[in-house]
C-alpha positions in Angstrom: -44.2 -16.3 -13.6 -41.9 -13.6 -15.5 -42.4 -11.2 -12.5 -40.9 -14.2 -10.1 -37.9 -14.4 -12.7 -37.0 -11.0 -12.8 -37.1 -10.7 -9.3 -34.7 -13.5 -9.3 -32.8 -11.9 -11.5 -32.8 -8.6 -10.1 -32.0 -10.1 -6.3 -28.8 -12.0 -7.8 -27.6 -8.3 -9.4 -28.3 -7.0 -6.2 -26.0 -9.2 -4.0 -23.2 -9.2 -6.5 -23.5 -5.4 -6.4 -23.5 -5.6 -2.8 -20.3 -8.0 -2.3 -18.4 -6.3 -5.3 -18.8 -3.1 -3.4 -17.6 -4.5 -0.1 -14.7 -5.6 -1.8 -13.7 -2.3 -3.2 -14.1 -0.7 -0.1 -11.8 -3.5 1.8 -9.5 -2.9 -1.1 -9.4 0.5 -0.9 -9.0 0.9 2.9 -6.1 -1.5 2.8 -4.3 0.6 0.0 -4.9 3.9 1.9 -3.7 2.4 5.2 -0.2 1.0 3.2 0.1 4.7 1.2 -0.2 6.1 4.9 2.6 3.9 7.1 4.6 4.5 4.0 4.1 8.1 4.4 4.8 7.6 8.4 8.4 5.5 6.9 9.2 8.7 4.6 8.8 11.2 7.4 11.4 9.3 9.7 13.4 9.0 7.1 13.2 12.8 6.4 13.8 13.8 9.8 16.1 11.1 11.3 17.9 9.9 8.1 18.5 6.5 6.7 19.4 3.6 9.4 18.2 0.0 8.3 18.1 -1.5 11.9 15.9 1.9 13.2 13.5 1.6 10.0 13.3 -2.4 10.7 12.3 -2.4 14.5 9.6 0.5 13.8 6.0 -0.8 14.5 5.2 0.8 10.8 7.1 -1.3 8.9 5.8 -4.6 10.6 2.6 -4.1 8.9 4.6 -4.3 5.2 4.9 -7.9 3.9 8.2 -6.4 2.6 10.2 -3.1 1.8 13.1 -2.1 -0.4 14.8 1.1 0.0 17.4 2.7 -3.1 19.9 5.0 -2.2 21.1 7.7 -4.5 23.9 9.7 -2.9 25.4 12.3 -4.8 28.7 13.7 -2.6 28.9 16.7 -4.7 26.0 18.4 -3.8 25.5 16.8 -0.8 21.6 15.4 -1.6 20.7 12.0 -0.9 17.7 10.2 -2.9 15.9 7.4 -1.1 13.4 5.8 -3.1 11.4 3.8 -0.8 8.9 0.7 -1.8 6.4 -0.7 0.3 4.3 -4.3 -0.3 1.4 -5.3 0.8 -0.2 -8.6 -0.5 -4.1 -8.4 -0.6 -6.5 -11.2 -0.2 -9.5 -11.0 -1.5 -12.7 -11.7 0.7 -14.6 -13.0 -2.1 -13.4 -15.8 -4.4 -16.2 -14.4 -6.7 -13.7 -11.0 -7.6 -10.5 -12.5 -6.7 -8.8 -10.2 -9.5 -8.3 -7.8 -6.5 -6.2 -10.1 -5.1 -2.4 -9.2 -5.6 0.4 -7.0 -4.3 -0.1 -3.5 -3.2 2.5 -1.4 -4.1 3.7 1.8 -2.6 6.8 4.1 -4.2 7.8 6.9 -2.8 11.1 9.5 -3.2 12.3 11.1 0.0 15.3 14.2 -1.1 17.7 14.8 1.8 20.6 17.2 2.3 23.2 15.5 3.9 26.6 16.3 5.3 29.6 14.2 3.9 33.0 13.5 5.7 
């Protein structure tokens, strides 16, 4: 009977192992995918400068529940700091580990030279 119970046992372990490691992978995947469109978002930025309408009608940024972009300009030297942020809201698939459910959050600094009139 105590061979039937730690089987039990040892089959319970096994499928909360299996579903918490699904869930890290989902969660993972999700956050790599957000760290890389932000990436895509910074690049633009780099090459094409800062326009809001430009940045809002990219197919990138549809996939961002929201975005906030900070502008630093300093005229003197001509260098522009945009300090893009990126959400993502995560859902997840189990309600067994829904402590990985929240915000994704990406942050990222993009230095440009730019020419003042």
């Amino acid at each position: 009977m105590s061979n039937n119970f730690g089987l039990m046992l040892s089959m319970i372990f096994l499928s909360l192992f299996i579903v918490l490691s699904g869930e890290i992978i989902s969660y993972q995947q999700t956050s790599a995918i957000a760290m890389s469109k932000t990436s895509i978002i910074a690049s633009f930025i780099e090459r094409n400068g800062y326009n809001e309408i430009t940045i809002n009608n990219l197919e990138v940024t549809k996939y961002f529940d929201r975005f906030e972009m900070n502008i630093d300009r300093n005229v003197e030297t001509g260098i522009a700091n945009y300090c893009l942020t990126t959400y993502k809201q995560y859902n997840a698939i189990s309600k067994v580990y829904s402590f990985f459910s929240g915000e994704i959050t990406c942050e990222l600094v993009i230095c440009r030279k730019e020419y003042y009139v």
